[in-house]
N, C-alpha and C positions, 0 to 999 in steps of 0.2 A: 390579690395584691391590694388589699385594703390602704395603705398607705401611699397610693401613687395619684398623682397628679394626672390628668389627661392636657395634653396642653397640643390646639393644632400648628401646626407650621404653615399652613398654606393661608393664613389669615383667617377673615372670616370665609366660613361656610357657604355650598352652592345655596343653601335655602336662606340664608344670610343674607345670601345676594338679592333675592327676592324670584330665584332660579329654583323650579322645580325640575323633577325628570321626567324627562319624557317616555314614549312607549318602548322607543330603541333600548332605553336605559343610558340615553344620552343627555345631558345639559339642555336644557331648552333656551332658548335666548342667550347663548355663547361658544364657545367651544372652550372648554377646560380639559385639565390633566382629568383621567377617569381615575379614580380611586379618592381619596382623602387622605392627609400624610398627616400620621396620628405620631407622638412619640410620649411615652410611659416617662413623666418625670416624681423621681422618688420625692417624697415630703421628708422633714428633717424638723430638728430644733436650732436654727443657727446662734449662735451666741459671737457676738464682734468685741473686739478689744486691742488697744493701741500697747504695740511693745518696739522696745525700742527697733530704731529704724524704719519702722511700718505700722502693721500690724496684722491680727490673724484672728480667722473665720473658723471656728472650730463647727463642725455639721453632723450631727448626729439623732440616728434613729432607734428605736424600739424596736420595729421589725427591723428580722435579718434580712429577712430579701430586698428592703427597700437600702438598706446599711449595704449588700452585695455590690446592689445595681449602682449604686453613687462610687461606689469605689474603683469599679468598675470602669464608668463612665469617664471617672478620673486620671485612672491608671492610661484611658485611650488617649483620652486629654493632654497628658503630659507634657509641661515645657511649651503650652500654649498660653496664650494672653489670659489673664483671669479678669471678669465683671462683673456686675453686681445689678441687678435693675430693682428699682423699690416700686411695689405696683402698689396701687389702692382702686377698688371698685374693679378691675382689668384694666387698666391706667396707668401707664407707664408716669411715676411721678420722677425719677431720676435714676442715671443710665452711671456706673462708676466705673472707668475704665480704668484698669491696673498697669496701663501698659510703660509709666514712668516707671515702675519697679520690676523686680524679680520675684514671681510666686512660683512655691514650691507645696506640694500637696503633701502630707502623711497621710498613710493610713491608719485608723484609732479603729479600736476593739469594737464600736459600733457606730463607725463614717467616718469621717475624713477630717484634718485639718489644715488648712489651708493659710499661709505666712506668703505678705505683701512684701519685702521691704528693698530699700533701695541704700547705697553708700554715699548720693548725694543729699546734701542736709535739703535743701529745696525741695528734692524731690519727695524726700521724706515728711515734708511738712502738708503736698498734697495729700500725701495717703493716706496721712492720719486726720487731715479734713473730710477724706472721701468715711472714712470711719467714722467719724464724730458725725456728719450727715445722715449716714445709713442709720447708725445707733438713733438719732431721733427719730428719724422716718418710722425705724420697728418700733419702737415706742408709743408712738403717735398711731400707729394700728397697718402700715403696710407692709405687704409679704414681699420677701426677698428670693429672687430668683438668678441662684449663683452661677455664671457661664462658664466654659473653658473652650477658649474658640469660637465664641458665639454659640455653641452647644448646651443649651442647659446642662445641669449635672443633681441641682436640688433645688427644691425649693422650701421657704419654711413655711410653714402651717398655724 
């Protein structure tokens, strides 16, 4: 799976920590969960764009498997809160939560596309700010890592 992201959940790393293992094959200097909670996030090309009401995250990959697993990921997702993080360096530069609107996912022949939008004008004026934000962010060189429930789903590359 050439096209997948590794990204961990448990934060930084026991050796992160400045925690080696010990002889048990235990944590030296804490007690932590034993294992590392790894989860495979597919890479994609996100492309952003303001349409009325909202707007909409179209994500798309070259590999099929990586195209499967987002779709996938999505389909579990469903009818959950959609966001947006723009990272730079591993830096959470801004966090966009969709949850003043209604996102709904399609599936497209190779990943997903994803529509923000809301029937209040207000509310629609944030989302198309949280968009005009993110569009400079990717611009300007940070990767976007799209949620569904706090779940990643994709990320761009």
């Amino acid at each position: 799976m050439t096209s997948a992201m590794m990204m961990e959940r448990a934060g930084m790393g026991m050796t992160g920590m400045g925690m080696g293992m010990g002889a048990t094959g235990m944590p030296t200097g804490a007690s932590m969960p034993t294992g590392q909670q790894w989860m495979m996030v597919p890479r994609c090309t996100i492309t952003m764009e303001k349409c009325p009401g909202g707007m909409k995250m179209v994500c798309k990959s070259e590999d099929k498997m990586s195209a499967t697993m987002m779709q996938n990921l999505c389909n579990m997702m469903a009818g959950g809160m959609c966001s947006c993080c723009m990272m730079m360096n591993g830096m959470m530069m801004c966090c966009c939560n969709m949850a003043m609107g209604m996102c709904k996912c399609e599936m497209t022949e190779d990943g997903v596309c994803i529509t923000c939008t809301s029937g209040d004008a207000e509310c629609c004026k944030m989302i198309q700010a949280c968009c005009d934000c993110m569009m400079a962010m990717s611009k300007a060189g940070c990767v976007c890592c799209v949620c569904m429930n706090n779940m990643p789903v994709c990320c761009s590359c």
